[in-house]
VEXDOSE-753120 format. One record per residue (C-alpha): chain; z, x, y; residue number from 0; residue in three letters. Coordinates in Angstrom, 3 decimals, decimal comma, padded with zeros to 6 digits. Example, Ala and Ser with C-alpha at 12.3 -4.5 7.8 and 13.67 -1.06 7.14 Angstrom:
+--------+----------+----------+----------+-----+---------+
: cadena :       zz :       xx :       yy : num : residuo :
+--------+----------+----------+----------+-----+---------+
:      A :  007,800 :  012,300 : -004,500 :   0 :     ALA :
:      A :  007,140 :  013,670 : -001,060 :   1 :     SER :
+--------+----------+----------+----------+-----+---------+
! end
This chain:
+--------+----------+----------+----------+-----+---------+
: cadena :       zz :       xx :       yy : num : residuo :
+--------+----------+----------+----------+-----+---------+
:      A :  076,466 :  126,322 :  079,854 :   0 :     UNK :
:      A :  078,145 :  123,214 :  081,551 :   1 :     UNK :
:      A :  075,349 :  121,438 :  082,008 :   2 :     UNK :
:      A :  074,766 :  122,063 :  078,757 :   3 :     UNK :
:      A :  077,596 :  120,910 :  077,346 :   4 :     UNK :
:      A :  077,888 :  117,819 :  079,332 :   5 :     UNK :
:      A :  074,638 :  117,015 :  078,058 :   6 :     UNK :
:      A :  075,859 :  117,181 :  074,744 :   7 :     UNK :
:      A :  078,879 :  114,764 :  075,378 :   8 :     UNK :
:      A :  076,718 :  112,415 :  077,226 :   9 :     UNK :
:      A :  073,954 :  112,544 :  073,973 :  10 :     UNK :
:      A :  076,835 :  111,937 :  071,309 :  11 :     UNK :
:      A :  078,266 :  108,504 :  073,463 :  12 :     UNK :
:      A :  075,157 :  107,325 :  073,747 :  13 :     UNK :
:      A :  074,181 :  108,167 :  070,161 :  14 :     UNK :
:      A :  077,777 :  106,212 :  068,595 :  15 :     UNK :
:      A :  076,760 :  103,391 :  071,333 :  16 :     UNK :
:      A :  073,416 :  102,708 :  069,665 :  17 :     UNK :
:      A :  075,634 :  103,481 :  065,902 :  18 :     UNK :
:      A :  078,171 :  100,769 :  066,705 :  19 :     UNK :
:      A :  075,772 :  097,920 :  067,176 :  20 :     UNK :
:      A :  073,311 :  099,165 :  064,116 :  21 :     UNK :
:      A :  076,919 :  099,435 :  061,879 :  22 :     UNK :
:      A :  077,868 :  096,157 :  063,144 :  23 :     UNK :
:      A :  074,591 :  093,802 :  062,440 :  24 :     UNK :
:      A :  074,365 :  095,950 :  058,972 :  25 :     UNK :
:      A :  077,731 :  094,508 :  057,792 :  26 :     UNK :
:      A :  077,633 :  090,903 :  059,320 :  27 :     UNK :
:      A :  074,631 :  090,827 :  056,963 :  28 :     UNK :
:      A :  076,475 :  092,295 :  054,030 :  29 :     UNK :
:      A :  078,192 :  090,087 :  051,208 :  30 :     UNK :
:      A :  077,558 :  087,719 :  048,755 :  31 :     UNK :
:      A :  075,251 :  085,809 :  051,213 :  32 :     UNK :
:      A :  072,806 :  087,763 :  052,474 :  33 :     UNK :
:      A :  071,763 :  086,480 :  056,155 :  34 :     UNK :
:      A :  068,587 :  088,422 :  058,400 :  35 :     UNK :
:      A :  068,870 :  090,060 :  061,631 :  36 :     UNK :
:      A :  067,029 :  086,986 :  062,800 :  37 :     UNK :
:      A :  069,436 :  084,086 :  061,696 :  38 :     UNK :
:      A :  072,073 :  086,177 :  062,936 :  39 :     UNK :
:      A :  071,149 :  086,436 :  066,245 :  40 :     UNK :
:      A :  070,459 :  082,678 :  065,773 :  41 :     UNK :
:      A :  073,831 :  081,933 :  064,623 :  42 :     UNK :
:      A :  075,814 :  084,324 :  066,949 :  43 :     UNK :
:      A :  073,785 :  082,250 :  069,695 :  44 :     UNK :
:      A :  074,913 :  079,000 :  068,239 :  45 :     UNK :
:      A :  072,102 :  077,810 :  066,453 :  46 :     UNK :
:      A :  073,741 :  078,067 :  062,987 :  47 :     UNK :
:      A :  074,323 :  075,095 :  060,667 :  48 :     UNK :
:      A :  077,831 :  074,592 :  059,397 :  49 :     UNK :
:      A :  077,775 :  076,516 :  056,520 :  50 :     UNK :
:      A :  076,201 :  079,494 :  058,397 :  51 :     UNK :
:      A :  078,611 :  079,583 :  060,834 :  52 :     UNK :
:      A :  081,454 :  079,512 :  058,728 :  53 :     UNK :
:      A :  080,465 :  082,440 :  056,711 :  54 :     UNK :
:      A :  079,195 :  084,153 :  060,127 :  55 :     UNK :
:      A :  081,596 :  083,148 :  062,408 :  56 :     UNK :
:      A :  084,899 :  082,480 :  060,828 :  57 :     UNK :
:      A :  084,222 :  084,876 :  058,013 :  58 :     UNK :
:      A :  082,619 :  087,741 :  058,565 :  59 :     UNK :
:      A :  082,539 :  088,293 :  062,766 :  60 :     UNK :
:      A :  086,228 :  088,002 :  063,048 :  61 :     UNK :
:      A :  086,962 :  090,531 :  059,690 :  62 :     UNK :
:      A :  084,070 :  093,283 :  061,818 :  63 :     UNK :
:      A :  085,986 :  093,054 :  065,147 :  64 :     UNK :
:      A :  089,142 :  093,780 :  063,496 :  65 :     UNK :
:      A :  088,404 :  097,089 :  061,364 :  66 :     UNK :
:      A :  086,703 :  098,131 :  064,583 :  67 :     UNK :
:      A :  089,935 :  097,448 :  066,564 :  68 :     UNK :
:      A :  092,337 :  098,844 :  063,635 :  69 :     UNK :
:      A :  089,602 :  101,931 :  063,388 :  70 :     UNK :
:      A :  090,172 :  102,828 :  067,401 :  71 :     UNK :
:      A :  093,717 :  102,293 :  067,172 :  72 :     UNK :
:      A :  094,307 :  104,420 :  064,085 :  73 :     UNK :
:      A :  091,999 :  107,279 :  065,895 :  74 :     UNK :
:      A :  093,368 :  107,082 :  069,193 :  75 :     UNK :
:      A :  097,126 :  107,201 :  067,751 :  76 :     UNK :
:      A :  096,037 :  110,185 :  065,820 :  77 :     UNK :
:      A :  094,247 :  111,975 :  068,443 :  78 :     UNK :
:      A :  097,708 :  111,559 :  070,471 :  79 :     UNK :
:      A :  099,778 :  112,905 :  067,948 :  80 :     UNK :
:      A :  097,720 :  115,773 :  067,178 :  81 :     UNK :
:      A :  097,622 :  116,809 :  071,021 :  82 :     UNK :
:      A :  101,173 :  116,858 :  071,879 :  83 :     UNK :
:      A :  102,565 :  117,979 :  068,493 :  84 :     UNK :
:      A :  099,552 :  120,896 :  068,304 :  85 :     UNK :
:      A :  099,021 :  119,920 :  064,537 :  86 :     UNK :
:      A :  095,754 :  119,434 :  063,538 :  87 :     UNK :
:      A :  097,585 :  117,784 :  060,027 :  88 :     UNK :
:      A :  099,232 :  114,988 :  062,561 :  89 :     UNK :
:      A :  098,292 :  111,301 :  061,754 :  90 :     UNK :
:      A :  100,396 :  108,545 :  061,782 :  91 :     UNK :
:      A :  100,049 :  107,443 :  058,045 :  92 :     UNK :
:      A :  101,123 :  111,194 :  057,520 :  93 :     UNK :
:      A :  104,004 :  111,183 :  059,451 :  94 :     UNK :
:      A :  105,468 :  107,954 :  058,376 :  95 :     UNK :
:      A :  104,804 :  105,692 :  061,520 :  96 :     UNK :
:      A :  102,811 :  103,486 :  059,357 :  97 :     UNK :
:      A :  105,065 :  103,109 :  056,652 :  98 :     UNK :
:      A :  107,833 :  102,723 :  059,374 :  99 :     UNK :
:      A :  105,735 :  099,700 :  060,803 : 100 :     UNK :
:      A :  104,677 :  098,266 :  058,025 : 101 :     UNK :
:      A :  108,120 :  098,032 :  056,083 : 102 :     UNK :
:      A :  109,601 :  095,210 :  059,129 : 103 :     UNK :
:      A :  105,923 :  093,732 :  059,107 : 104 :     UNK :
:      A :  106,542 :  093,034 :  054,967 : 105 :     UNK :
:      A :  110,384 :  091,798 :  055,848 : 106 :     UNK :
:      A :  109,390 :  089,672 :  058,407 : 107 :     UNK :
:      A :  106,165 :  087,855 :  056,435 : 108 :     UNK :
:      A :  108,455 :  087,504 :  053,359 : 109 :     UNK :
:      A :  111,054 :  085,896 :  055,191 : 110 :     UNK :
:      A :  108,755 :  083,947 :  057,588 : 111 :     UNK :
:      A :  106,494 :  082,601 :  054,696 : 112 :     UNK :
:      A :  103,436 :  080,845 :  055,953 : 113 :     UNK :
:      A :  102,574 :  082,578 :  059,094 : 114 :     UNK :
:      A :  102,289 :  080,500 :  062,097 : 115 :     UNK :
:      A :  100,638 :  080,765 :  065,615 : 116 :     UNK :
:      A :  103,468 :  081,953 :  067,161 : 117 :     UNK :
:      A :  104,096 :  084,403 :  064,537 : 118 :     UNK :
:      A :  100,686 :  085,734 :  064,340 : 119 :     UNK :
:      A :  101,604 :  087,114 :  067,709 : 120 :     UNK :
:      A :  105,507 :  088,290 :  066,896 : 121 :     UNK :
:      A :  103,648 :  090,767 :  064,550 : 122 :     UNK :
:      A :  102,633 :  093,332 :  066,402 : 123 :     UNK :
:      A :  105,791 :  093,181 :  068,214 : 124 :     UNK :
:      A :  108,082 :  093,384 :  064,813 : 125 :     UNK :
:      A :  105,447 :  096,351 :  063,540 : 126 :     UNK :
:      A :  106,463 :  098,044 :  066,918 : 127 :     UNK :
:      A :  110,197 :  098,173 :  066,249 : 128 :     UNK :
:      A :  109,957 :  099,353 :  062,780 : 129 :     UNK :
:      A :  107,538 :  102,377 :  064,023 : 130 :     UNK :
:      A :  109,981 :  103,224 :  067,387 : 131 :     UNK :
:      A :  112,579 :  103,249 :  064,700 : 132 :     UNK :
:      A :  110,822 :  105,332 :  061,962 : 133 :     UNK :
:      A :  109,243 :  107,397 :  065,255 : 134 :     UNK :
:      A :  112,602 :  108,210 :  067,114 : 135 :     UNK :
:      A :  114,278 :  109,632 :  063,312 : 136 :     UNK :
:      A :  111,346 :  111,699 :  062,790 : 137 :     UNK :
:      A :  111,595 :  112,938 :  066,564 : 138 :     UNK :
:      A :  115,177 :  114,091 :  066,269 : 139 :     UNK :
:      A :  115,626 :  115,487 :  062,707 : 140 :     UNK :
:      A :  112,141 :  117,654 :  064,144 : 141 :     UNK :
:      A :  113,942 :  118,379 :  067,517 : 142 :     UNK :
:      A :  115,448 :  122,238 :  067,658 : 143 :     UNK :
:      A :  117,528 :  123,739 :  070,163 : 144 :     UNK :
:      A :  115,956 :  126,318 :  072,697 : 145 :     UNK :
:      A :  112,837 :  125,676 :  070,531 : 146 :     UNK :
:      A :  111,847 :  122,026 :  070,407 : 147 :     UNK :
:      A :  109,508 :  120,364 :  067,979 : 148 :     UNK :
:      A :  108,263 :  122,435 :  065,633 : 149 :     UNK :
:      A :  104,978 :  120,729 :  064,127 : 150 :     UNK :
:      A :  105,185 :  121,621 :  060,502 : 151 :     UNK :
:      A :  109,083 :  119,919 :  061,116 : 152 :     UNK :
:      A :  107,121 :  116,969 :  061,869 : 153 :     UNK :
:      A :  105,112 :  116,084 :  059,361 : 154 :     UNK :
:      A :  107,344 :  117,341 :  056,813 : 155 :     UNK :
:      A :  109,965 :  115,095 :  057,542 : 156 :     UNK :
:      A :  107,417 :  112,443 :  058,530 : 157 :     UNK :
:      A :  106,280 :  112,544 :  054,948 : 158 :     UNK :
:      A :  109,895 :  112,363 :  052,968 : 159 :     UNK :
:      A :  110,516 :  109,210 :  055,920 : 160 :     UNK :
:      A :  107,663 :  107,663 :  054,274 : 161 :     UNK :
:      A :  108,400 :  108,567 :  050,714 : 162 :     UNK :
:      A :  111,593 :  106,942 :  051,162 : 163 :     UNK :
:      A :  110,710 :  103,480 :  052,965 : 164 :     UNK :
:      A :  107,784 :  103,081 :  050,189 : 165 :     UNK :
:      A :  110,791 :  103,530 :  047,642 : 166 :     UNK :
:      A :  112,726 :  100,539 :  049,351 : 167 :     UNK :
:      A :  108,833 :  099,207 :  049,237 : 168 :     UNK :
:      A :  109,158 :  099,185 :  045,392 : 169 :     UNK :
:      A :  112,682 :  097,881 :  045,098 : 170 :     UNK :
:      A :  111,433 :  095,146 :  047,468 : 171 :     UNK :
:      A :  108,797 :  094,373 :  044,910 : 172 :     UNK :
:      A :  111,282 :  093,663 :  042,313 : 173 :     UNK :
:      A :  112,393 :  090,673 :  043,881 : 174 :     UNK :
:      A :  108,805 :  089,073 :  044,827 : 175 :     UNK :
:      A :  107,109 :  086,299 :  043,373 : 176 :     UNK :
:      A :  103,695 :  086,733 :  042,148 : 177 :     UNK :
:      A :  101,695 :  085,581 :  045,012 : 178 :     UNK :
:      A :  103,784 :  087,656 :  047,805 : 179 :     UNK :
:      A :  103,495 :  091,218 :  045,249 : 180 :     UNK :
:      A :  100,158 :  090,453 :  045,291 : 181 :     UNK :
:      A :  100,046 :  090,365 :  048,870 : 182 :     UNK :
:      A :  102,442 :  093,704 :  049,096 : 183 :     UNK :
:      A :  100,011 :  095,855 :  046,581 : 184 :     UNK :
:      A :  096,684 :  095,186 :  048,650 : 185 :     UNK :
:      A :  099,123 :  095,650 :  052,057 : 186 :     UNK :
:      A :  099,782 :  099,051 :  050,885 : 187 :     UNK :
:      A :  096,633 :  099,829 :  049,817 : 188 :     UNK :
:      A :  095,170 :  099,263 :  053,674 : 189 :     UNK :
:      A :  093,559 :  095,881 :  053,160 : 190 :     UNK :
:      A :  092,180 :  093,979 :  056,088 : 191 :     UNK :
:      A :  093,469 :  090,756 :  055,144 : 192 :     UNK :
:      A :  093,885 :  088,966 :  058,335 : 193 :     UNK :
:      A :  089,905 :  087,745 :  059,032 : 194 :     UNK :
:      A :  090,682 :  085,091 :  061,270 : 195 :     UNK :
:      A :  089,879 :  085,053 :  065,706 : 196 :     UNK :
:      A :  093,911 :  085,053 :  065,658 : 197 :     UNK :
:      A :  094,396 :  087,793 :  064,613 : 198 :     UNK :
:      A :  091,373 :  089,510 :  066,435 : 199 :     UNK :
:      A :  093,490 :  087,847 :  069,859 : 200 :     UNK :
:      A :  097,317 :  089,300 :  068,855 : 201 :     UNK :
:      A :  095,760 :  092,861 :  067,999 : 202 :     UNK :
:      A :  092,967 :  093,163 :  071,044 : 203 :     UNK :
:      A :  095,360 :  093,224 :  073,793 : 204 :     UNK :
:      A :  097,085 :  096,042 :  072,151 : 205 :     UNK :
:      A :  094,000 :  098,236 :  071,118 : 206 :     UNK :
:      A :  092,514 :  097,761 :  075,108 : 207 :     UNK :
:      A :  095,887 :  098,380 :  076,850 : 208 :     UNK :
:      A :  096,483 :  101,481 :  074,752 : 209 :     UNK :
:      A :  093,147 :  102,730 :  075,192 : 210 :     UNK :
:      A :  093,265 :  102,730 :  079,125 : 211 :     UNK :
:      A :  096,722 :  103,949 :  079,270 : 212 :     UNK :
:      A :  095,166 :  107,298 :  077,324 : 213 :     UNK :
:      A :  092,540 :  107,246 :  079,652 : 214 :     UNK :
:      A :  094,815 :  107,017 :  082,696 : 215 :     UNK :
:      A :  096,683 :  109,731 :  081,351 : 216 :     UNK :
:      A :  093,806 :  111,877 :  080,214 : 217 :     UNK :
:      A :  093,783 :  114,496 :  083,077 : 218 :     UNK :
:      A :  097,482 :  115,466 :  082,445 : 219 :     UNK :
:      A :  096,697 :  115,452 :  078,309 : 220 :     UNK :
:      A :  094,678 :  118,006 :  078,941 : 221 :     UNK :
:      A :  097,073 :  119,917 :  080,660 : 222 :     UNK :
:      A :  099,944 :  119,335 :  078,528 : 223 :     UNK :
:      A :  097,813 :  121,102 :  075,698 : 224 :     UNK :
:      A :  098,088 :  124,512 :  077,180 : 225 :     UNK :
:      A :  101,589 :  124,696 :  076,541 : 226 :     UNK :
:      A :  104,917 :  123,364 :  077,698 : 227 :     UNK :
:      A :  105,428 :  126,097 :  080,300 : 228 :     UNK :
:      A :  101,880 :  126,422 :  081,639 : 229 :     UNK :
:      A :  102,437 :  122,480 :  082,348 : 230 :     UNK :
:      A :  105,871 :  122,809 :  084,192 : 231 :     UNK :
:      A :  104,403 :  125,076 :  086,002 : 232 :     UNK :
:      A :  101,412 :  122,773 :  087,324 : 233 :     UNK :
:      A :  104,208 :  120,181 :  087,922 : 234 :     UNK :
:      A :  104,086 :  117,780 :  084,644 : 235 :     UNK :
:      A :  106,600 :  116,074 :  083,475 : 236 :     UNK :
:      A :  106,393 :  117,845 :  079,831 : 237 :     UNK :
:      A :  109,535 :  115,711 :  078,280 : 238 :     UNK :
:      A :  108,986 :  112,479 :  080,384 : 239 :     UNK :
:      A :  104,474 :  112,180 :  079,801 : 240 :     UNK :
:      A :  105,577 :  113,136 :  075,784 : 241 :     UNK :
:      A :  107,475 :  110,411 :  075,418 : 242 :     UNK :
:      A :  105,435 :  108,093 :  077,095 : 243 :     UNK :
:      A :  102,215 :  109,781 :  075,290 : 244 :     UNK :
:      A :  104,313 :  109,110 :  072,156 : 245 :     UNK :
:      A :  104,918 :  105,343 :  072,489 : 246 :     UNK :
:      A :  101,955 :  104,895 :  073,261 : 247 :     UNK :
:      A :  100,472 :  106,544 :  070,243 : 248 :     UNK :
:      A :  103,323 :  104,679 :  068,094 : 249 :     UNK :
:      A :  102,051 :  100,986 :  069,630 : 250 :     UNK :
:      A :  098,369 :  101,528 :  068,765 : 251 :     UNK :
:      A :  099,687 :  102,592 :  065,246 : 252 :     UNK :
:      A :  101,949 :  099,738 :  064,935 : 253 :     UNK :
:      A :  099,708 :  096,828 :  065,933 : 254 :     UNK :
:      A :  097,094 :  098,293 :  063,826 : 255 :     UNK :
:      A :  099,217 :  098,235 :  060,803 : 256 :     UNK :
:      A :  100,532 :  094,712 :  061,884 : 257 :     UNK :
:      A :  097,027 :  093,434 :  060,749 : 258 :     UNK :
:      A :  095,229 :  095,718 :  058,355 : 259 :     UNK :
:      A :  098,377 :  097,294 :  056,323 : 260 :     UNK :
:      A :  098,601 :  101,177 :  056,014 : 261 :     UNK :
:      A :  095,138 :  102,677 :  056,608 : 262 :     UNK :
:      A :  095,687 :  106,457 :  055,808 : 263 :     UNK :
:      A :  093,419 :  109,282 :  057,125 : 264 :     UNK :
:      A :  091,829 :  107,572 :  059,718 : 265 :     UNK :
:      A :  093,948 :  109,160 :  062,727 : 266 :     UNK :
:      A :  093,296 :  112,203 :  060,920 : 267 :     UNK :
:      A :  089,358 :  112,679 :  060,422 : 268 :     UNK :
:      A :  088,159 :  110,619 :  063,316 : 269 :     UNK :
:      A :  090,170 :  113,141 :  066,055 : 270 :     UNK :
:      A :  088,888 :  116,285 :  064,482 : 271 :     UNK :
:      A :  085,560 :  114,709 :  063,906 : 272 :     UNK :
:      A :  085,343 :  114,131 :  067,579 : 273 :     UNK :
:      A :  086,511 :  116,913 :  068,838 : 274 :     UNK :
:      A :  083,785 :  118,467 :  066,701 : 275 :     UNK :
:      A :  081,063 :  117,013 :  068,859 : 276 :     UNK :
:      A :  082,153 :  116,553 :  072,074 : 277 :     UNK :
:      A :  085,105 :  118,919 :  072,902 : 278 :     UNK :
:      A :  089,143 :  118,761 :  073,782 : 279 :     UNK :
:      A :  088,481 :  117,286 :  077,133 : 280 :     UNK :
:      A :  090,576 :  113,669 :  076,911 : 281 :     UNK :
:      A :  088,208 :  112,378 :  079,002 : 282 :     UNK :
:      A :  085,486 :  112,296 :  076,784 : 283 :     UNK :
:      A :  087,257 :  112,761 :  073,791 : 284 :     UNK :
:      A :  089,494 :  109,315 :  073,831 : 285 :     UNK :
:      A :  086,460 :  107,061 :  074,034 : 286 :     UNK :
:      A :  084,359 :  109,026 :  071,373 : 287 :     UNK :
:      A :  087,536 :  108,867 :  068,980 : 288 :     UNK :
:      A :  087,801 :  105,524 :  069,278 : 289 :     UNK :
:      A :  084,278 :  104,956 :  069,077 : 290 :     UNK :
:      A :  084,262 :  107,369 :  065,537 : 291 :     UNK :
:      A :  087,362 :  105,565 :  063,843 : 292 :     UNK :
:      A :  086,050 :  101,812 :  065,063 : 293 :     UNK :
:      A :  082,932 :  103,229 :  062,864 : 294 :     UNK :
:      A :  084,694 :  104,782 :  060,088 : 295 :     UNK :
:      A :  086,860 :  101,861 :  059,551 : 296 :     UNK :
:      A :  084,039 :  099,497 :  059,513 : 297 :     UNK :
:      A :  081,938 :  101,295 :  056,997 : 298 :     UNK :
:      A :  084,780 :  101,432 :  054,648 : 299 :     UNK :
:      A :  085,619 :  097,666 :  055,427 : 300 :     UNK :
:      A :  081,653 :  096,760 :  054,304 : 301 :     UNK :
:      A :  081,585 :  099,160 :  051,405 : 302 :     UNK :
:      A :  085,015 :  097,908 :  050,431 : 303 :     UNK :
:      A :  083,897 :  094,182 :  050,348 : 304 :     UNK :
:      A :  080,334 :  095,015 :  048,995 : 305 :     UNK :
:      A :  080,820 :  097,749 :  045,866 : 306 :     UNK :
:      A :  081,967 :  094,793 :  043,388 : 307 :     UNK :
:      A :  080,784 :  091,926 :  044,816 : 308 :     UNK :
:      A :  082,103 :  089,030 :  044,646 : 309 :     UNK :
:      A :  085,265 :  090,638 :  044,229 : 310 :     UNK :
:      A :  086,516 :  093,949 :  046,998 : 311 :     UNK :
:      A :  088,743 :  096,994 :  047,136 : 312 :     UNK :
:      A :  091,233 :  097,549 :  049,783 : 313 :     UNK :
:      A :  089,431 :  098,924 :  052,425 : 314 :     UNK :
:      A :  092,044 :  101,754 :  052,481 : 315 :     UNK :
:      A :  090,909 :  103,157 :  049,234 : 316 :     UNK :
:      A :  087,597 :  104,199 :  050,459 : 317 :     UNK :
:      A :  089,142 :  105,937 :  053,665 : 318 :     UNK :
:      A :  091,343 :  107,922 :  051,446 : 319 :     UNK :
:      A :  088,679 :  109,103 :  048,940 : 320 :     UNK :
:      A :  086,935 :  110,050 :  052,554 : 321 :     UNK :
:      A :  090,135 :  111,533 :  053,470 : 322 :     UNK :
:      A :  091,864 :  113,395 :  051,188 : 323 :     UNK :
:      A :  089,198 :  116,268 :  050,522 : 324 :     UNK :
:      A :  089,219 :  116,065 :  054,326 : 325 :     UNK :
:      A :  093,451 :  116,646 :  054,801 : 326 :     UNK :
:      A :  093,239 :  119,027 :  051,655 : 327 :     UNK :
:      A :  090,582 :  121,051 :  053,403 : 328 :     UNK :
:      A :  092,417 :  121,118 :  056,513 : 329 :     UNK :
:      A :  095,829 :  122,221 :  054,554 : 330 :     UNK :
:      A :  094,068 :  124,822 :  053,580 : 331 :     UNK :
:      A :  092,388 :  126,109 :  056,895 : 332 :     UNK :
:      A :  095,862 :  125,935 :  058,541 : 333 :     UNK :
:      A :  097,546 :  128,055 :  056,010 : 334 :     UNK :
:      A :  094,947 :  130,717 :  056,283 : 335 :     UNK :
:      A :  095,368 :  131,078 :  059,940 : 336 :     UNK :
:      A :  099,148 :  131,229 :  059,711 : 337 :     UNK :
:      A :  098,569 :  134,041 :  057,914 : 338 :     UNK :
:      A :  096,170 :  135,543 :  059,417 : 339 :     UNK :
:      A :  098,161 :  135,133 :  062,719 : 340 :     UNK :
:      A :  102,056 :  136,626 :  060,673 : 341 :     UNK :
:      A :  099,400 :  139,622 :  059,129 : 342 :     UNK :
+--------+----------+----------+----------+-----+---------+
! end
């Protein structure tokens, strides 16, 4: 039955290994300009003309590698979240994290104007202290005596966070010119709107360091999921790993936001999606999540940008109407075994 199982796991990486590449070639060639496998891999080895390689290279390449990198870290933040909170309705668009992020990341562009180098790289860093803000209020409102965090405390109060910092959202937008409320209504809506290599180089550090800090700490994730006391009793840590599980999920949330705007549902599906096929073990379950949301996010990105051609939706549109059947299907799976568990 191991063996069998193992199998499995190994047949499903290798499977979303072959996807990735497929996913990727099939949306370098989508758009306007329609390019063949051929002159890609002409272009991509720098036989392109100037034209080509703009729309190849400075257009399209950098705008794949990011909804990739915003996919993982969405999925990997979720599929954090979800394990040390045992929700299976945690995701950090749900729980405000996003909106947390995202309000400092619209402060700081507004007051910064045209972005520069430097402050290409600052965002990230300001989307980080508006989530360890939004993250630390949500963590002690849900925090009970003798009881701890209750998960259904968690989201709850995760969602009224974020109703209230999108209202401040929409008395922001009062007082915005027409270019930046532009700008604010597609940043809501999840809109990869940062296609450029600098981007790709302020969010990849944070996507790769995130990921290998989950895998360093997969052995004791998997531990910590059989309960608080089972884990002090195999000598964890239980408050000390949470909160260092829990940063870690907030900075992959954060720096994803930082570049793409709020991309709901993604840390949501892509966890229970691969659990689904390969298991709870973190060890094969972190890179298959990330592996599931880099895809996810990158379909949506290409049918996003391809639908209306010339013109595209927010790429967080087409994750939601994924999504929400999804969350509204889980919503109701979770009530009926609460009840069958208080019958």
């Amino acid at each position: 039955m191991k063996e069998m199982k193992k199998n499995k796991q190994t047949m499903v990486l290798f499977i979303l290994c072959l996807l990735i590449p497929i996913a990727f070639f099939i949306s370098i060639n989508a758009g306007y300009t329609s390019i063949g496998l051929k002159d890609i891999i002409r272009i991509i080895t720098g036989g392109g003309t100037l034209k080509e390689n703009l729309i190849i290279m400075e257009f399209r390449m950098p705008r794949i590698i990011i909804a990739m990198l915003v996919g993982a870290g969405f999925s990997l933040s979720g599929c954090v979240l979800q394990g040390i909170t045992k929700n299976p309705l945690a995701d950090p668009g749900l729980m405000g994290i996003n909106a947390g992020a995202g309000i400092v990341v619209i402060v700081f562009i507004m007051l910064s104007g045209t972005l520069s180098f430097t402050s290409i790289f600052a965002l990230p860093i300001m989307s980080m202290i508006g989530a360890v803000i939004t993250g630390t209020i949500i963590y002690k409102l849900s925090l009970q005596k003798n009881i701890g965090i209750r998960p259904i405390s968690l989201v709850l109060n995760g969602v009224a966070i974020q109703a209230g910092i999108n209202a401040v959202m929409t008395l922001i937008v009062i007082k915005l010119d027409e270019s930046q409320h532009e700008f604010l209504v597609k940043w809501q809506a999840g809109s990869i709107w940062s296609s450029n290599w600098k981007f790709v180089i302020a969010l990849f550090p944070w996507i790769i360091l995130g990921f290998i800090v989950l895998m360093l700490m997969a052995d004791k994730m998997d531990v910590l999921i059989m309960g608080d006391e089972i884990s002090t009793g195999l000598g964890i840590a239980v408050v000390k790993e949470k909160r260092r599980l829990l940063f870690t999920a907030i900075a992959l949330a954060a720096s994803s936001v930082a570049i793409s705007g709020s991309i709901s549902f993604v840390g949501l599906i892509a966890p229970h999606l691969s659990r689904k096929l390969v298991g709870a073990k973190h060890t094969v379950l972190i890179p298959t999540c990330a592996m599931v949301g880099a895809l996810l996010v990158l379909a949506a990105d290409t049918i996003a940008r391809t639908i209306i051609e010339p013109s595209e939706i927010p790429t967080g549109i087409v994750v939601s109407i994924l999504g929400s059947p999804y969350f509204l299907f889980l919503m109701l799976k979770t009530r009926k075994v609460s009840n069958n568990s208080n019958s």
